[in-house]
C-alpha positions as CSV (number, residue, x, y, z in Angstrom):
1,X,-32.0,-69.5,82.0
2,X,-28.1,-69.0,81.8
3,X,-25.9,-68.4,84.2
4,X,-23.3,-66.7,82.1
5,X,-23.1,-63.7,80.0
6,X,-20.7,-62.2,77.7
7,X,-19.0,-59.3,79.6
8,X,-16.7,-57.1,77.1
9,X,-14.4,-54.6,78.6
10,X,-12.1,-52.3,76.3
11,X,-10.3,-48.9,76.2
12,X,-9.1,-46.8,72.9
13,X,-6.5,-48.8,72.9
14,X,-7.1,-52.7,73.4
15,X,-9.5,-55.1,74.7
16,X,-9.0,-55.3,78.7
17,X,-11.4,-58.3,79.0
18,X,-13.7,-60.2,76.9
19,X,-15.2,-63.4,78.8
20,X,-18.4,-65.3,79.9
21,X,-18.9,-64.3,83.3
22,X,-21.2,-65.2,86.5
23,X,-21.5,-61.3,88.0
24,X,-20.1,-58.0,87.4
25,X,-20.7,-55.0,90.0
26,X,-19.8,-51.6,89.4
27,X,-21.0,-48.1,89.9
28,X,-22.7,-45.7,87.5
29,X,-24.9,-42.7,87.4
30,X,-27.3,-44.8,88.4
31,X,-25.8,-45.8,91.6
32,X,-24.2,-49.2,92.2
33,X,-25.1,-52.3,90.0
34,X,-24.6,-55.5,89.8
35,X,-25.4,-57.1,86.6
36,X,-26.2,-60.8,86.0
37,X,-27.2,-63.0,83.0
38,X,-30.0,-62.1,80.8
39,X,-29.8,-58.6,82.7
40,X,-32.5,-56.0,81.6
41,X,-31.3,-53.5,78.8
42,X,-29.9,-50.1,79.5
43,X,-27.3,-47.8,79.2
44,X,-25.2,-46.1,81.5
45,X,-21.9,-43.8,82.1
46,X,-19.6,-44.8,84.6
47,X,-17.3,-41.6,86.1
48,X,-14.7,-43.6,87.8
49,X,-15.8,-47.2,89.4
50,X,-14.2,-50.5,90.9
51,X,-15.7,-53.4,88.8
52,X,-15.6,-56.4,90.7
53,X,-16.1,-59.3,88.3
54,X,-17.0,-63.2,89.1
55,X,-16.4,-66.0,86.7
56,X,-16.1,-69.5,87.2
57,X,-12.2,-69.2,87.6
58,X,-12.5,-66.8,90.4
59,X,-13.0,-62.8,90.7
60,X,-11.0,-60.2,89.2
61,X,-11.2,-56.6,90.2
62,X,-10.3,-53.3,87.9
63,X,-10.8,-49.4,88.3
64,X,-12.1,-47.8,85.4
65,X,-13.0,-44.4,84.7
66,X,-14.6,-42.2,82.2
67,X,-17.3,-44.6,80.3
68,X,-20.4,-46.1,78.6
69,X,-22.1,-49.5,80.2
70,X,-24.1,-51.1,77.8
71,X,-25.8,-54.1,78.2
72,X,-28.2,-56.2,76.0
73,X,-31.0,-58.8,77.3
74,X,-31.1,-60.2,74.0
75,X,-27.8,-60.6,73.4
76,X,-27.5,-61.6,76.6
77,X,-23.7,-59.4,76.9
78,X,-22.3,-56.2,78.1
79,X,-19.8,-54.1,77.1
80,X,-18.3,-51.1,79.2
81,X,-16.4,-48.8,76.6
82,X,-13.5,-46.6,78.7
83,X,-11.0,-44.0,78.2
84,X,-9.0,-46.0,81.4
85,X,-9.8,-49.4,83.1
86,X,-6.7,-51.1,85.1
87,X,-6.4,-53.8,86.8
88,X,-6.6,-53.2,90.4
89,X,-3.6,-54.9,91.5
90,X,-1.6,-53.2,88.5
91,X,-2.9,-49.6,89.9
92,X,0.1,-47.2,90.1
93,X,1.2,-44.8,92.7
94,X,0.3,-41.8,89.0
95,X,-3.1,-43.4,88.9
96,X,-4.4,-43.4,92.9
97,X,-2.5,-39.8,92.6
98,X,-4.4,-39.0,89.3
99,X,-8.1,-40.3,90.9
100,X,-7.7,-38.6,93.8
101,X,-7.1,-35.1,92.0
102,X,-10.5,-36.1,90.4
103,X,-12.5,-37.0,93.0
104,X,-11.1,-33.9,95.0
105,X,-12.0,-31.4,91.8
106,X,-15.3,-33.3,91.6
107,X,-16.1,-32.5,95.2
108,X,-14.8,-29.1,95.0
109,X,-17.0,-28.0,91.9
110,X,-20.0,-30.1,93.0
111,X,-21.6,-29.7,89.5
112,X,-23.6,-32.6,87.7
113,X,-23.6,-35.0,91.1
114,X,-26.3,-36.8,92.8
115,X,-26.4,-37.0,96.2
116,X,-25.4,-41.1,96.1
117,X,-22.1,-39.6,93.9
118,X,-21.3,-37.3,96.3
119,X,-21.9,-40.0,99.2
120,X,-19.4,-42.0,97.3
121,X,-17.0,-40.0,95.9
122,X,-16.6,-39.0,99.8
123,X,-16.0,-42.1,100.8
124,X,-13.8,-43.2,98.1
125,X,-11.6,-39.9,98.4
126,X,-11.0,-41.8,101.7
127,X,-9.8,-45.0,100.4
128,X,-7.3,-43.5,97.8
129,X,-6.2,-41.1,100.6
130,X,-5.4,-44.1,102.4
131,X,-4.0,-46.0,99.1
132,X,-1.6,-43.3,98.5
133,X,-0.2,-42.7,101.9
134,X,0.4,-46.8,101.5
135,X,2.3,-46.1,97.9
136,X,4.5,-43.2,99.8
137,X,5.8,-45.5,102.4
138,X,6.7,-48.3,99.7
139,X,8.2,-45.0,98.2
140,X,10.1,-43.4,101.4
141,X,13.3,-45.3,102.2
142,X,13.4,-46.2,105.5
């Protein structure tokens, strides 16, 4: 059985990745995957999700929001199609700003979230609360 598989990541605009790799975790509708070679078929949307990805050079870790997971068995590949994906070392002070207006608005309305969304848009309200109030001291002179 392989080890690898062919993991595609892309936006409107460009390809963000496209390499073999060991692992890739991430969360969906679904609740929180991780996918490995030769990986069963499906298809998921992702709302706004670290992706944590392995690959025998190391790991690499992006946020992406707003997308379509799909992975193939046979083809032994999948390809998440985004409006946004970032690196996560490249995230901005707009974009933690941006994703927490989100996950507040999605806890405010409540509409069209499981209970494991709600758990974790909770809990990652949290750690962009804390991510921005860490991008306003770099931003405050002292």
């Amino acid at each position: 059985m392989p080890r690898t598989f062919r993991l595609t990541i892309r936006t409107p605009d460009e390809n963000i990745f496209d390499e073999e790799v060991i692992s890739v975790r991430l969360i969906s509708e679904r609740g929180t995957m991780t996918i490995l070679a030769k990986h069963a078929s499906l298809t998921a949307s992702v709302l706004f999700s670290p992706i944590y990805i392995k690959t025998e050079k190391g790991e690499e870790e992006f946020m992406a929001r707003r997308g379509i997971l799909y992975i193939s068995n046979e083809e032994n590949k999948a390809v998440l199609l985004c409006l946004t994906v970032e690196q996560k070392l490249e995230m901005s002070y707009i974009t933690a700003e941006e994703y927490l207006k989100f996950i507040e608005n999605k806890l405010a309305r409540g509409e069209n979230v499981s209970e494991y969304q709600l758990i974790h848009l909770k809990t990652e309200k949290m750690a962009v609360e804390k991510q921005v109030e860490e991008y306003r001291k770099l931003k405050t002179p002292r």
